[in-house]
N, C-alpha and C positions, 0 to 999 in steps of 0.2 A: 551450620550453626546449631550446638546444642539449645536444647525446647529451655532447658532453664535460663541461656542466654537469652533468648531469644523474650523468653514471660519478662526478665529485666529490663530490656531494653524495652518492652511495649508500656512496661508501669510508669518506665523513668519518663517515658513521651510523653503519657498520659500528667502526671505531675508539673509537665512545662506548661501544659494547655489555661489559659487565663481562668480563673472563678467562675466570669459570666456563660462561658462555652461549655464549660463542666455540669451547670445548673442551669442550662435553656431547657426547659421544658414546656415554654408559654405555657405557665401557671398563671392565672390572676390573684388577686391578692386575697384572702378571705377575710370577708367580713364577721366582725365580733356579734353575735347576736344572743338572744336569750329572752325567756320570760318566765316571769312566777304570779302566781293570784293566792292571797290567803281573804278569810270572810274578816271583816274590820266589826269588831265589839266591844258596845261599852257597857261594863257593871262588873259582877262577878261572872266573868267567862271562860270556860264554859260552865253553863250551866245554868237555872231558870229564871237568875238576875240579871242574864244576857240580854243586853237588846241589840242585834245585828243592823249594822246599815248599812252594808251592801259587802264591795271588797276591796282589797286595797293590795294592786298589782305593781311589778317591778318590770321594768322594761330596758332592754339594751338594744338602743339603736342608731345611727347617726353620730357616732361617737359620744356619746351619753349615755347616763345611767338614768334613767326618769321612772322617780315612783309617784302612782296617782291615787289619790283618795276617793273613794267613793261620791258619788253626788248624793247631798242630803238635800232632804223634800221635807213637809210638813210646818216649815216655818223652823228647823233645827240649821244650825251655821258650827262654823269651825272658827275658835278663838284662838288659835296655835297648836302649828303641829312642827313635830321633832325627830329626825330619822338618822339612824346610823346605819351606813354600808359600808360593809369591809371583809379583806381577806382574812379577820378572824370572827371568831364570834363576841359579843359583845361581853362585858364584864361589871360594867358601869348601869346599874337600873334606873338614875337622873336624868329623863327624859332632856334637861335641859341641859345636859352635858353632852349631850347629841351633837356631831359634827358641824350638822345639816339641820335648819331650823328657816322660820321665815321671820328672823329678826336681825342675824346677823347680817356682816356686812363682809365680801359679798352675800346676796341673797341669793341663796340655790334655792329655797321653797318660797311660794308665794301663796297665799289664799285669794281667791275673786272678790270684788267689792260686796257683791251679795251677802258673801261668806261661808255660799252652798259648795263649793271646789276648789280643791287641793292638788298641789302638786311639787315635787323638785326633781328641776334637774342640776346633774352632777356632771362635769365634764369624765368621762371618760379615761383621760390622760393623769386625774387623781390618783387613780391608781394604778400602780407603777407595774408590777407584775402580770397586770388581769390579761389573762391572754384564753383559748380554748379549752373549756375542761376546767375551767378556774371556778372552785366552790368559792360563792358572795353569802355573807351573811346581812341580814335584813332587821331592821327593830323600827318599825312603823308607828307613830306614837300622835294621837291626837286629841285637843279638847274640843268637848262638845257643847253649846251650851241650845236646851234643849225648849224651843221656844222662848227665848231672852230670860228663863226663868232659871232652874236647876243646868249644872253643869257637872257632865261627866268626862273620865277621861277613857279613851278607846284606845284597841290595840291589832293591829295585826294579828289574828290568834295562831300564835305558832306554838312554841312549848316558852314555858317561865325560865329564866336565867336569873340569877344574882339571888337565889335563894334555896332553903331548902326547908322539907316535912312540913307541917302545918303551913307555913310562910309562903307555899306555894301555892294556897288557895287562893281564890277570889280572883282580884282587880290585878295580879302580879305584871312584873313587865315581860314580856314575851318578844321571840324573835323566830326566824327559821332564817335557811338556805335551801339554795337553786346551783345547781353548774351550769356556766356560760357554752356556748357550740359556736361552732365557725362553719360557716358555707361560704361557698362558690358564689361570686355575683352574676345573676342570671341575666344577661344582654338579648333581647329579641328585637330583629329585625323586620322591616317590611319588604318586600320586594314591589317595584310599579309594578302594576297590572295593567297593560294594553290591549281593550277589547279595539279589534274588526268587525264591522259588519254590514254585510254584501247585500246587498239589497235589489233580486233578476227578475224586473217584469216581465209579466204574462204575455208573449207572443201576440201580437195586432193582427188577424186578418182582414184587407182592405178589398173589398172587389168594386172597381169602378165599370160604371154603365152609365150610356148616352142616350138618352130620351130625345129623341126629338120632335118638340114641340110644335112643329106644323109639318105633318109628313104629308110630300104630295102624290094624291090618286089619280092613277089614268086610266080613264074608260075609253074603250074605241067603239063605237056604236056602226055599224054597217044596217045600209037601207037598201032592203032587197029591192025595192018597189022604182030607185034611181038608176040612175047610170053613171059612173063612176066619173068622177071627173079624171081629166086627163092628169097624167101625171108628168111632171116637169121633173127634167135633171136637178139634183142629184139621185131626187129619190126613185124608187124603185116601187110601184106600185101594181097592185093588181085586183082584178075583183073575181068574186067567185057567186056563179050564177044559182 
């Protein structure tokens, strides 16, 4: 058989072999993951009108997209906040033209009764492309009101969109992007553990001994000064003068 016959017939074999047998490599499936943190500001930020409270991170996990708002302290609460994620960047600076908000219906964002914590989640499946390597753009958008008294609006500080020159100072709306990764889901097992343990007592030495408590003495006294009495069968007697 010529070798090129021979590479034809091997390729054509290969091409009959089912999908599943061609692609066994027990792979597991990977998981979508990813995270971003930008500092969450409310005033003109950046810069010395900024007042920072804390940060405001993106998270891909459990088939969810969840972004969380900073916890606010001092008696400050969140009146509405507004978010848009997606495979482009955003265009629209109306906060309230945001996707994702905690008034719509469904609710992906919700605020805590207190009104110190923020968050939404986003299923996942929303977006239709998002797969590994996939750039998400972000626009974190929330009000503050600051002790029940004055109320500001915060933002993700990423860079300003939907403007430009002067128009980009201050309180602008602002966004950034993160790329998503994909990992191996890490399975760890236990194995049982079965201890032995032998347990060889210390050799006993026992010596028994027999006391006995009334051991009898014989004295035989011989009286020179007598004469011996006779001595009767069986015994065997004599004396010595």
């Amino acid at each position: 058989m010529k070798l090129s016959t021979f590479f034809q017939t091997f390729v054509g074999a290969l091409a009959l072999l089912p999908s599943s047998h061609a692609r066994s490599f027990n792979l597991d499936t990977r998981d979508l993951t990813g995270s971003s943190c930008l500092a969450f500001g409310v005033g003109n930020c950046p810069g010395p009108g900024c007042t920072t409270l804390g940060q405001v991170c993106i998270n891909i996990s459990g088939g969810n997209v969840v972004v969380t708002y900073p916890t606010l302290t001092g008696g400050n609460t969140y009146t509405g906040i507004h978010v848009y994620v997606g495979l482009t960047a955003p265009t629209n600076r109306a906060p309230g033209l945001f996707p994702y908000n905690n008034v719509n219906t469904p609710q992906d964002c919700s605020i805590d009764i207190e009104g110190t914590t923020a968050q939404c989640t986003i299923p996942q499946s929303n977006f239709a492309s998002l797969g590994c390597n996939t750039q998400l753009f972000i626009a974190a958008q929330g009000d503050v009101s600051f002790r029940g008294s004055n109320t500001g609006t915060g933002w993700g500080l990423g860079g300003c969109f939907g403007c430009s020159g002067n128009g980009c100072n201050g309180n602008c709306a602002k966004y950034w992007s993160f790329s998503t990764s994909c990992q191996c889901p890490t399975v760890t097992s236990y194995n049982p553990i079965t201890c032995i343990v032998v347990i060889t007592p210390a050799p006993v030495t026992a010596t028994n001994t027999c006391n006995n408590p009334n051991p009898t003495t014989s004295t035989t006294t011989a009286d020179s000064t007598s004469t011996c009495p006779a001595c009767a069968a069986p015994y065997f007697c004599g004396c010595s003068s």
